[in-house]
N, C-alpha and C positions, 0 to 999 in steps of 0.2 A: 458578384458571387453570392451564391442564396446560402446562407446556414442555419442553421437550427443549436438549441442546445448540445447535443452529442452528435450532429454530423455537419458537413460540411461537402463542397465539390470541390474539386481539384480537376478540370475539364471533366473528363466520361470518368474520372475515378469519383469514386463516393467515400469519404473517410468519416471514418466510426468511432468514438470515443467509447468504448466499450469497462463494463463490469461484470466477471463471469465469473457465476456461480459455480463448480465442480461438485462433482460426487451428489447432484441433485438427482432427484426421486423420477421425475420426468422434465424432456428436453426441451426449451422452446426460448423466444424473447419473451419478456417478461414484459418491457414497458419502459420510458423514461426514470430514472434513481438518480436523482442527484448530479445532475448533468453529464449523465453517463444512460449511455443504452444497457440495461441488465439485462442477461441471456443465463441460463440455465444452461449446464451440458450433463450426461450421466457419467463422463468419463473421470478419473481419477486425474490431480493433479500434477502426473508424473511421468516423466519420459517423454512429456509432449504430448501426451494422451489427452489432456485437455484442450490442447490449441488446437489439435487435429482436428477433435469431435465439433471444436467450435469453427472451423474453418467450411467443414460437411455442412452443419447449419444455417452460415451464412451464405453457400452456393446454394444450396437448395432453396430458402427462405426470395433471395433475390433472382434465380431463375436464371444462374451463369454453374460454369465449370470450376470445381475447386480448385484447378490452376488460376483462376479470378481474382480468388480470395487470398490475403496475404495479412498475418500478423507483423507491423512495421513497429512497434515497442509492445513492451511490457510484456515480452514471452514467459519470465518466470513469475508475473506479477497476476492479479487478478484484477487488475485495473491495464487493459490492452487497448490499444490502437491498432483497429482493423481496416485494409483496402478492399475496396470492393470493387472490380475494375469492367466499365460497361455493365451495369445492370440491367435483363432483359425485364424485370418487373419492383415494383417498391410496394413493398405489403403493406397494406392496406393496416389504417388506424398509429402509424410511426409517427407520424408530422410530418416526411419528411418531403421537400417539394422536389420535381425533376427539373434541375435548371436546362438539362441539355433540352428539354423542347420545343 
């Protein structure tokens, strides 16, 4: 099984050790932090508005459907665990290698 600092495979699933920023200025991955992937979102901390916005970022970001994407802990936390299920792409400069090929 190939991992890396913040991710890992789980067959076609890709898990994410995540640190998300909210209420940031503009949206994006940031970069490896501490053995956690840091992601920026603009959304607010509240209601789920932040897991959402970070749920939309990582379907888009890896090129699947936000039914893909799934926070598996840390929903109240700023330190999440993300799935990312079947990735059609892995963005370029993560580390992260594609074991499935």
């Amino acid at each position: 099984m190939e991992t890396g600092p913040y991710w890992r495979w789980q067959g076609e699933v890709l898990v994410l050790r995540c640190q998300v920023q909210p209420r940031a200025a503009a949206a994006g991955i940031v970069g490896e932090h501490g053995g956690r992937l840091r992601i920026r979102v603009s959304a607010l901390p509240s209601e789920g508005a932040a897991n959402q916005r970070l749920c939309q970022l990582l379907a888009r970001e890896f090129g699947v459907a936000q039914a893909a994407v799934e926070i598996s802990a840390g929903h109240g936390s700023k330190f999440k665990t993300a799935l990312v299920r079947a990735p059609a792409r892995i963005p370029a400069g993560l580390g992260i290698e594609d074991a499935r090929a």
